[in-house]
C-alpha positions as CSV (number, residue, x, y, z in Angstrom):
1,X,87.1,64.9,58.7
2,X,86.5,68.2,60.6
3,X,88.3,68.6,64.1
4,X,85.0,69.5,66.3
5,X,85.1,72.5,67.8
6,X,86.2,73.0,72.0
7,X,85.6,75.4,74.5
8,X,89.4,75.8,75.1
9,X,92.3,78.5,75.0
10,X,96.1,78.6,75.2
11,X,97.8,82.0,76.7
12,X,101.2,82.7,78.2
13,X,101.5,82.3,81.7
14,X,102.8,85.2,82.4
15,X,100.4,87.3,79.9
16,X,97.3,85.3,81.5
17,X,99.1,86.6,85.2
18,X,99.5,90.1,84.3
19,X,95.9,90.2,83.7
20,X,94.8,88.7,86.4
21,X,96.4,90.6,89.0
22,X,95.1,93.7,87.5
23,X,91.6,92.9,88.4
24,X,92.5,90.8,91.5
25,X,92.3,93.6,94.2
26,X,88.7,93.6,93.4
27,X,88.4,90.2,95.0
28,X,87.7,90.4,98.8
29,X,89.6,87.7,100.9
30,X,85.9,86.8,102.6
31,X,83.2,86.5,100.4
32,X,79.6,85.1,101.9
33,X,78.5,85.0,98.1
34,X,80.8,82.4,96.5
35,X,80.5,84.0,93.0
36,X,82.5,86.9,94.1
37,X,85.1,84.7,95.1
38,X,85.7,84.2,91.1
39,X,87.0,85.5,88.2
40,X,84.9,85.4,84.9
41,X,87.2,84.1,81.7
42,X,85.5,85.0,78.6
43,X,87.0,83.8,75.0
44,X,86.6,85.0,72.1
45,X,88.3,85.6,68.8
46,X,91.6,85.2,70.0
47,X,91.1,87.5,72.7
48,X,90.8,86.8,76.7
49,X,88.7,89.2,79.4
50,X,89.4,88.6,82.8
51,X,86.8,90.5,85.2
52,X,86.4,90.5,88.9
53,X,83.1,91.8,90.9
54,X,82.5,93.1,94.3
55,X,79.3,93.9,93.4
56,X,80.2,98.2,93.7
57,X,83.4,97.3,91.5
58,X,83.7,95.5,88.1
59,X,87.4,95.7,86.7
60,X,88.0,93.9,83.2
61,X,91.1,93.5,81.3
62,X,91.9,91.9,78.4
63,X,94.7,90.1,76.6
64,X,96.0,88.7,73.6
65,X,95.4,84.6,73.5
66,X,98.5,82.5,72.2
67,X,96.3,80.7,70.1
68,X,97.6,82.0,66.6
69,X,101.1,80.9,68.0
70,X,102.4,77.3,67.2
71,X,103.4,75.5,63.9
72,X,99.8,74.1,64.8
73,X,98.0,77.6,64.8
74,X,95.4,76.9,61.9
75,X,94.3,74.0,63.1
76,X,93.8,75.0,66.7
77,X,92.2,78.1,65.7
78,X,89.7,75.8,63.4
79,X,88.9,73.2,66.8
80,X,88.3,76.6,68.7
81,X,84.7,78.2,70.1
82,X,84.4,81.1,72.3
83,X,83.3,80.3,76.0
84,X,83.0,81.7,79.2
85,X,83.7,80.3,82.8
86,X,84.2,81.8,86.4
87,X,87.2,80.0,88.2
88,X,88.2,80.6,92.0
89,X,90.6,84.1,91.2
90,X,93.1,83.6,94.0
91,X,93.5,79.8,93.3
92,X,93.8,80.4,89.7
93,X,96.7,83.1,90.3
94,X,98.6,80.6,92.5
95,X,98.7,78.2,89.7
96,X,100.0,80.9,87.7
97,X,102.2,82.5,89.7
98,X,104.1,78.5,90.3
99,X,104.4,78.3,86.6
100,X,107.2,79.6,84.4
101,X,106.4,82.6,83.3
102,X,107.2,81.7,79.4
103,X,105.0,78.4,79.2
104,X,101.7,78.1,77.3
105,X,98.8,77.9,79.6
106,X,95.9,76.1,78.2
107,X,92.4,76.3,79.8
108,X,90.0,74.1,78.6
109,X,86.2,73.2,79.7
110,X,84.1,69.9,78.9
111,X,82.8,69.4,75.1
112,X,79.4,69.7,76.7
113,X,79.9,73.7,78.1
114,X,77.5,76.1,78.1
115,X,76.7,79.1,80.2
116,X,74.9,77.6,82.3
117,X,77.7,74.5,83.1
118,X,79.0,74.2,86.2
119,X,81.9,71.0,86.7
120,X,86.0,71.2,86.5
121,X,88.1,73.6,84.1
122,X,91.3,71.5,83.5
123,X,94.1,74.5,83.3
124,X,97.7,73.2,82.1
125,X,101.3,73.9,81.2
126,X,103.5,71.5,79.9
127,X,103.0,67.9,82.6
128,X,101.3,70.3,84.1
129,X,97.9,69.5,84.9
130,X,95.3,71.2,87.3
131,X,91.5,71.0,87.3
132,X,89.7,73.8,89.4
133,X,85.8,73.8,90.2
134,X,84.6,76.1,87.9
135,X,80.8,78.0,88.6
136,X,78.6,78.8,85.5
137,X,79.3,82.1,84.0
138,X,76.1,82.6,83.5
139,X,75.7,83.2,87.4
140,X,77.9,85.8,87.2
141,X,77.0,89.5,88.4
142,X,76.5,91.4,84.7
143,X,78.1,95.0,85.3
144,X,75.2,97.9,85.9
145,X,74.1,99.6,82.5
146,X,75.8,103.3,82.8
147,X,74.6,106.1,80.8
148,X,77.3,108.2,80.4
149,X,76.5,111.8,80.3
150,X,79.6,113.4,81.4
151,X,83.6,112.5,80.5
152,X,86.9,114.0,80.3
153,X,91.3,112.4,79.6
154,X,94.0,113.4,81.0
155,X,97.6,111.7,81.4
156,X,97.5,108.5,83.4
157,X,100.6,109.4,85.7
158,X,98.7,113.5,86.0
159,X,95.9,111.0,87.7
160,X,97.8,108.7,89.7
161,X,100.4,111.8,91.2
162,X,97.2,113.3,92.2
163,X,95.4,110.6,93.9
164,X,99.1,109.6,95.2
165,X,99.1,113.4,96.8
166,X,95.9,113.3,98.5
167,X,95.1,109.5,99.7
168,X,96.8,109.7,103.0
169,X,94.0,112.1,104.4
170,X,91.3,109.6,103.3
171,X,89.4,109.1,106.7
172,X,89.0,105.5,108.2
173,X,85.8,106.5,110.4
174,X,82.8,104.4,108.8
175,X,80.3,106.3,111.2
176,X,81.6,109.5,108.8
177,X,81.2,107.5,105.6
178,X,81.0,110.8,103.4
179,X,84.9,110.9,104.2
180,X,85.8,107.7,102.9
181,X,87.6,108.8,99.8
182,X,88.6,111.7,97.0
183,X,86.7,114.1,96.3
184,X,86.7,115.0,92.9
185,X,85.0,117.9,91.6
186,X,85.8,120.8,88.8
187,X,85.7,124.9,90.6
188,X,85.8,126.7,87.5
189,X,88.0,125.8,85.1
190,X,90.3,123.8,87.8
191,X,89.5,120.2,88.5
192,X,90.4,119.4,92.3
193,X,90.8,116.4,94.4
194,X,90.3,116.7,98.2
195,X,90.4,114.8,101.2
196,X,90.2,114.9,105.1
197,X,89.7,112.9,108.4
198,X,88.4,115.7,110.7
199,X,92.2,116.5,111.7
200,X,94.3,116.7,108.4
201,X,93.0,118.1,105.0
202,X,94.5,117.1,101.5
203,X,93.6,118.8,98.5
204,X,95.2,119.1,94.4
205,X,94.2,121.6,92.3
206,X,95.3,121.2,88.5
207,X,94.0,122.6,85.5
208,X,90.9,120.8,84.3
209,X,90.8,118.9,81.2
210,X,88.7,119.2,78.5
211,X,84.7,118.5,79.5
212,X,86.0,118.1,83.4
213,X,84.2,121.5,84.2
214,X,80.8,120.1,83.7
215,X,81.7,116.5,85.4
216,X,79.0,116.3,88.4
217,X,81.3,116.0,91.7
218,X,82.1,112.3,93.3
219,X,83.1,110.9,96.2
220,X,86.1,108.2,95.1
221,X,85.6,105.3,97.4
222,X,88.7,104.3,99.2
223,X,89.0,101.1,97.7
224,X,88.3,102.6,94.1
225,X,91.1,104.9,95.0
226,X,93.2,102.0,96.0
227,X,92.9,99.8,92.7
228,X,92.7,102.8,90.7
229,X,96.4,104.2,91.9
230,X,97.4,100.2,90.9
231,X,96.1,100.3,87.9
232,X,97.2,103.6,86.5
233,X,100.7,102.9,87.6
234,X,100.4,99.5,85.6
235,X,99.7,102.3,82.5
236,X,102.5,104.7,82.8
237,X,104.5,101.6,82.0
238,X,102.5,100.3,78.8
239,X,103.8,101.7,75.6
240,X,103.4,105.3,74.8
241,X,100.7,106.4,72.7
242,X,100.7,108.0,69.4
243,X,103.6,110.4,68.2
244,X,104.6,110.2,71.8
245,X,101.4,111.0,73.8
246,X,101.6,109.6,77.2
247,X,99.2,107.1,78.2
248,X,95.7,108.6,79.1
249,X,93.2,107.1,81.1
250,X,89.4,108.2,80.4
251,X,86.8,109.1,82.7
252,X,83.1,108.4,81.6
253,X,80.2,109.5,84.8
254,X,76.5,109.3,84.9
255,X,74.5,112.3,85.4
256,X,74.3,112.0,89.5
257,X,78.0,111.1,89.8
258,X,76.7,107.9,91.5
259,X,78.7,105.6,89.0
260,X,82.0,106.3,87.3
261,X,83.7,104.2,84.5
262,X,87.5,104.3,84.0
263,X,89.5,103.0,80.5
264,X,93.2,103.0,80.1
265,X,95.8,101.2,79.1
266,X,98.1,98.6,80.3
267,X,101.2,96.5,80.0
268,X,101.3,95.0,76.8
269,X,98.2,95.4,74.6
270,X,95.6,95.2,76.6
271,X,93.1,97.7,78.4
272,X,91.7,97.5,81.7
273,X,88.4,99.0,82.4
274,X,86.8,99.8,85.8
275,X,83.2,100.6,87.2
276,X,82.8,101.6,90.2
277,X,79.7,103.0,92.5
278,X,81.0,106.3,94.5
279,X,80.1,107.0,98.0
280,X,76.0,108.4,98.2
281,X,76.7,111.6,100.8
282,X,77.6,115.0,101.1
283,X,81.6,116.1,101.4
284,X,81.3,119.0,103.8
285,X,83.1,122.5,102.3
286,X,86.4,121.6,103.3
287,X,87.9,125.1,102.4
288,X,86.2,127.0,105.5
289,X,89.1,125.3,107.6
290,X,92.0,126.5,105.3
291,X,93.8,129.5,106.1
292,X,93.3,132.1,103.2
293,X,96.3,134.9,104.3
294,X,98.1,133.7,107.4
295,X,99.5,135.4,109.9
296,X,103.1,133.8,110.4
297,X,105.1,131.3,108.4
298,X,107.6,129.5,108.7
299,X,110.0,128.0,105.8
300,X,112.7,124.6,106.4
301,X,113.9,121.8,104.0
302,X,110.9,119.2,103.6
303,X,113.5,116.4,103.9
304,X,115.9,117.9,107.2
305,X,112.4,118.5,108.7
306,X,110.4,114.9,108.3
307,X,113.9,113.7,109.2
308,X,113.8,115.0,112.9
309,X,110.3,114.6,113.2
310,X,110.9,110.9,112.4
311,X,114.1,110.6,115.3
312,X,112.4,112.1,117.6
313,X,108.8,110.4,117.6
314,X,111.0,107.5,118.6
315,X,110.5,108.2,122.4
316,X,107.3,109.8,121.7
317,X,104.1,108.7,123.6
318,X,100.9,107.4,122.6
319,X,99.5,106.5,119.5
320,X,98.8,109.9,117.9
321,X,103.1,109.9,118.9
322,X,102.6,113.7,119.4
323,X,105.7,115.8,119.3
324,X,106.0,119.4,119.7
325,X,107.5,121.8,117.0
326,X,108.9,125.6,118.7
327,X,109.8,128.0,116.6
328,X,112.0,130.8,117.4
329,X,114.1,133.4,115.2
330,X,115.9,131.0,112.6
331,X,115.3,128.0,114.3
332,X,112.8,125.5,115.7
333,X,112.7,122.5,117.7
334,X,111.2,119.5,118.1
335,X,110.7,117.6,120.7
336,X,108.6,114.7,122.4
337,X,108.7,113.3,125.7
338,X,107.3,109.4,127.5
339,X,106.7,109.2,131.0
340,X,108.0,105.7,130.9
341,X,110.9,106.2,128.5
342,X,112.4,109.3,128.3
343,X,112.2,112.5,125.9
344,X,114.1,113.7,122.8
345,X,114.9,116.8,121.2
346,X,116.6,118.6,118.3
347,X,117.2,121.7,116.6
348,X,116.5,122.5,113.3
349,X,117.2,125.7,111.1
350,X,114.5,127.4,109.6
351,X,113.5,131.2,108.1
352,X,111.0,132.7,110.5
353,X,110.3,136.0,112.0
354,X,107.8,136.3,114.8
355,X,106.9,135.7,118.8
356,X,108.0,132.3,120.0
357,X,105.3,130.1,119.3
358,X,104.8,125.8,120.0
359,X,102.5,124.0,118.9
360,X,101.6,119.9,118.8
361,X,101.7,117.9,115.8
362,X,100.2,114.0,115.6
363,X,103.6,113.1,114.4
364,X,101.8,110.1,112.1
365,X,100.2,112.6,110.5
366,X,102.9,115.4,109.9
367,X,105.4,113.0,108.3
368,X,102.6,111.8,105.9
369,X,102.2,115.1,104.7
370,X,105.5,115.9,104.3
371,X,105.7,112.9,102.2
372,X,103.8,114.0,100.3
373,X,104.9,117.4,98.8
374,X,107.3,117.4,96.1
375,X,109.2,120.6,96.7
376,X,112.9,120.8,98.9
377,X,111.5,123.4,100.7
378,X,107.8,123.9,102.8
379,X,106.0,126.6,104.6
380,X,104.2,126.0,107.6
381,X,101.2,128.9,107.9
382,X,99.0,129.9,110.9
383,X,96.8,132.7,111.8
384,X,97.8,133.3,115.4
385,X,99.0,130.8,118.7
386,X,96.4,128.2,119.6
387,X,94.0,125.5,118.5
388,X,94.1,127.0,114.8
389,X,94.8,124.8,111.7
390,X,97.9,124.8,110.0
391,X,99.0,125.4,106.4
392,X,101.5,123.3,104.8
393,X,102.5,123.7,100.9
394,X,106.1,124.0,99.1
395,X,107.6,127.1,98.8
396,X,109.9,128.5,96.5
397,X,111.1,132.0,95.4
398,X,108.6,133.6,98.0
399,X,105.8,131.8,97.3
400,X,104.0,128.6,97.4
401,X,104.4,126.4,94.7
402,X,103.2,123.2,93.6
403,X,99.4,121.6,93.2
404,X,99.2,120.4,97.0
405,X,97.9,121.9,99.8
406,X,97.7,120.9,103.4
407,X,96.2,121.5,106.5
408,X,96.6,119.4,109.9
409,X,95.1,120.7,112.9
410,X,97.1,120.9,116.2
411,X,97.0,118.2,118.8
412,X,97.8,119.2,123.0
413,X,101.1,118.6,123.9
């Protein structure tokens, strides 16, 4: 007699985890629309999608089922029919996350499932036995339909380095929307990412890949940014690609720019996709504030430098934590002061020819970018003493090197 067929799965734990907390960042921790509060599990052919929704996100992944595995494989492949459900995501990864990583996870709905069924998913490992409300997939927010008009690769690490490089500039101000996240747009054949608050400016140039010069410009959402720097992390560890090509991620846009798709992929065999809406306004033309042939310029070790800055915005006051930088022949110093505590100071060496010259730095702010250049040794650039912006970039043999560039405005001292 023929075993009748069941809406049910079994998956590694820790398989069925990984996959879950690639999409999980999606999830926000308050939702006023309980469906977002989910995560839809689709079967299907031995394969199983996870995807999350904020409605302006949809990140997917898939995995590899454990349902060929067993000394029972054939018939528990023959009871098997694909089914869909949408299970609370964070509940769902605490059950995980408490189970052994090794044990086979089984998820299995009611004989009587259909799209439309809403009741308890009974999820279980071993004595192990948990049964979650479960919401009708159905219900579930269907990703928008993109017509992709525009589309580039590039490495997955050449991505995530650049995003890496420029987030810390993204602005916080929700009154200045346009400002929350990357801008990403090609300037002839380079492809740059940029970013500022109004105080500090950010911005990568790197040679653009092939079909990235005619990919409309976007403004990366902050949170985009955020899973997106996860996510392609996740890749640089998943096995190489063929005759040793590092892992790429692709980048699919409509024709406005208003909704970009990524695709890469991840530990183990799976890929993780992501769609996301970018940010509807108008990044103002950042390079008007950056200084084209400065004036004076001072080189120091990157390290040495972020190192005082650090020790001496202990006693520093306030929350920007200004601190002053002088700069003499060969040396500068830094220095902060607090009415109520105290004030500190220290002497750094340094190559630089000029007139004495101090100027204010948010000390937050300063350290972040010198976190964020790769080189030993930076240049600090201005035009002449004041309110000016100044130019930060690594320096080497003369000249600036490396993809970075940075401005920070001066604060008063």
């Amino acid at each position: 007699m023929a075993t009748k067929r069941s809406p049910k799965t079994r998956v590694q734990a820790s398989v069925l985890h990984g996959a879950l907390k690639d999409v999980l960042e999606i999830v926000e921790s308050r939702n006023t629309i309980p469906m977002l509060s989910h995560v839809l599990i689709e079967v299907c052919d031995q394969v199983l999608t996870v995807t999350c929704s904020d409605l302006d996100h949809w990140a997917s992944r898939n995995c590899a089922t454990g349902d060929r595995d067993g000394p029972d494989s054939r018939d528990w492949l023959a009871s098997l029919k694909p089914f869909s459900v949408c299970i609370p995501a964070k509940k769902l990864a605490s059950v995980l996350a408490a189970l052994d990583g090794e044990a086979m996870v089984r998820i299995e709905a009611p004989v009587d499932w259909s799209a439309q069924w809403a009741g308890q998913i009974t999820v279980s490992a071993g004595s192990a036995r948990f049964k979650l409300h479960a919401l009708p997939a159905a219900e579930f927010p269907a990703a928008p339909i993109m017509e992709c008009e525009a589309e580039f690769e590039m490495p997955c690490s050449q991505l995530g380095d650049a995003l890496a490089a420029v987030r810390h500039a993204i602005s916080t101000d929700e009154t200045r929307y346009y400002l929350n996240g990357v801008y990403v747009h090609p300037f002839d054949l380079d492809l740059r990412l940029a970013t500022t608050d109004g105080h500090r400016l950010a911005r990568v140039r790197m040679d653009g890949p092939v079909g990235s010069t005619s990919f409309p410009a976007a403004i990366v959402a902050t949170k985009t940014v955020a899973v997106l720097c996860k996510l392609l992390d996740h890749a640089g560890k998943s096995a190489e690609g063929g005759e040793g090509e590092p892992p790429a991620v692709q980048i699919w846009a409509n024709g406005s720019g208003s909704r970009l798709r990524f695709a890469m992929p991840t530990e183990g065999d799976g890929e993780v996709t992501l769609i996301a809406k970018t940010v509807d306004g108008e990044f103002p033309d950042y390079s008007r504030v950056i200084p084209g042939a400065p004036q004076y310029r001072a080189t120091v070790a990157r390290a040495a430098l972020a190192g005082v800055v650090k020790r001496v915005a202990v006693l520093a006051d306030g929350e920007r934590r200004t601190v002053q930088i002088s700069f003499e022949e060969s040396r500068l110093n830094v220095s902060a002061r607090s009415p109520d505590f105290g004030e500190a100071s220290e002497d750094l060496a340094c190559a630089y020819l000029g007139p004495a010259f101090d100027v204010g730095f948010n000390s937050k702010y300063l350290l972040a970018a010198l976190g964020a250049i790769a080189s030993d040794t930076i240049a600090l650039q201005w035009d002449a003493q004041g309110d000016l912006p100044v130019r930060l970039a690594g320096w080497e043999d003369g000249e600036e090197v490396g993809a970075l560039l940075q401005v920070i405005m001066p604060v008063r001292v």
